[in-house]
N, C-alpha and C positions, 0 to 999 in steps of 0.2 A: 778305908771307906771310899767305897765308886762312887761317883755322879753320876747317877743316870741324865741326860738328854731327854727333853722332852720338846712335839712338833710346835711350841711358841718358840723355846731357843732358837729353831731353825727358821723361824720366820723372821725375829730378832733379827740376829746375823746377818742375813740378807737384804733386808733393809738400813741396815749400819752399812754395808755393801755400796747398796745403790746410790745410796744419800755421798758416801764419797766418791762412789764414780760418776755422779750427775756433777758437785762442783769439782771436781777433778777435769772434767768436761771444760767446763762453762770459763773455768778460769785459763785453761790453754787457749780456746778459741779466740778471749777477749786478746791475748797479748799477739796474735798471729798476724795485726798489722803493723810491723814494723816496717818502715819504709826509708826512714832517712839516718844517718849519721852525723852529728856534728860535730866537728873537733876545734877544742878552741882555745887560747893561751892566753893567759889573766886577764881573763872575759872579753875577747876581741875574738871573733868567729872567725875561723882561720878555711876552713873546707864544713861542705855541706853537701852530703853525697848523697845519691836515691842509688837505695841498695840494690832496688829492682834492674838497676840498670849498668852494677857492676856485675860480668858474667866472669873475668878471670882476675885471679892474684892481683889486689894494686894495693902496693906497699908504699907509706907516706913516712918519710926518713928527716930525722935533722932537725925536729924542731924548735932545739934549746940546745942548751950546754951540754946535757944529757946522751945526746945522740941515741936520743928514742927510734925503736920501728915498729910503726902501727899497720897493722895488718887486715885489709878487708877481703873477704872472700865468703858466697854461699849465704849470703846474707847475714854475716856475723864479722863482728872486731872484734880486735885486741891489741895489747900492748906485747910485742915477740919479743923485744928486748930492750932495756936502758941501762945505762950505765948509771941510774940514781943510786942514793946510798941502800934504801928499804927495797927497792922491789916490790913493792905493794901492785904498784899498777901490772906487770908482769906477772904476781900470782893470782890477780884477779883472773884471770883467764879471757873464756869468749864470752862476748854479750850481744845477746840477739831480739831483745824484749824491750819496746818501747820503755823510758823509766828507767831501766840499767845503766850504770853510769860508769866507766873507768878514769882513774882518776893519779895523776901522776904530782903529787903537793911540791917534792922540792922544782919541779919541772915550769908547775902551773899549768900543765897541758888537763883537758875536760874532755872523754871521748862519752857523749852522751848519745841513748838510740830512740830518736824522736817517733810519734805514730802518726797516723795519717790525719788524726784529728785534731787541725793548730788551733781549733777556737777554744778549746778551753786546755790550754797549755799551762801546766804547771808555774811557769817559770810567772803567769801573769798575777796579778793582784788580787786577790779574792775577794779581801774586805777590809775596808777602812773604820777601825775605832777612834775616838774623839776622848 
C-alpha cells in the first residue's frame, strides 16, 4: 500500500524546514561573540586573553603537576595535551562559544570562553532567597 503525497504535506515540510533553519539562524548568530578566554587554576585567574587580538599559535604550557598545553589559535582553545590521568579535558576538544568550558579536575585548571557582554555574567548572583 503507496502513500500518496498530497500539496499540504509539502507545505508541512517546509515549514518544519524553515522554523529549523530560522533558529538554527538565530542560535549561531547569538554565540558569534566570543571575545575573551580565561584560564584559571583553583579559582585564581591565571591569563585573560581577547581572542581578537591573538592572530598566531600561542601556546600556554606548565601549569601544574600535569604539564598541560593549552592551545589558542583562530579564535578557539583547547587542551593539546596533559599528562592527567582521564584526559577528559584533552577529549573535550576546541571551544569557541562564549559558555563553553574546558575543564582539567585532577589539574584544577578552568579554560572558559567569556562573551562581550560582562553585565550579566553567569558567574554573578542572580538571586537571593531568605
Amino acid at each position: 500500500m503507496k502513500i500518496k503525497l498530497k500539496p499540504g504535506d509539502f507545505v508541512i515540510v517546509a515549514l518544519i524546514i524553515s522554523v529549523a533553519l530560522i533558529c538554527t539562524a538565530l542560535f549561531t548568530q547569538k554565540h558569534a561573540n566570543a571575545s575573551r578566554v580565561v584560564i584559571s587554576k583553583d579559582g585564581e585567574i591565571l591569563y585573560d586573553i581577547n581572542l581578537k587580538e591573538v592572530h598566531d599559535r600561542t601556546d600556554i604550557r606548565n601549569l601544574s603537576e600535569y604539564n598541560e598545553l593549552i592551545v589558542i589559535e583562530d579564535g578557539k582553545v583547547r587542551f593539546e595535551s596533559s599528562d592527567c590521568p582521564d584526559q577528559v579535558c584533552v577529549r573535550t576538544g576546541w571551544i569557541s562559544k562564549p559558555g563553553q568550558t574546558a575543564v582539567c579536575l585532577p589539574a584544577g585548571i578552568i579554560v572558559k570562553i567569556v562573551g562581550e557582554n560582562t553585565e550579566n555574567n553567569s558567574d554573578d548572583i542572580d538571586i537571593i532567597l531568605r
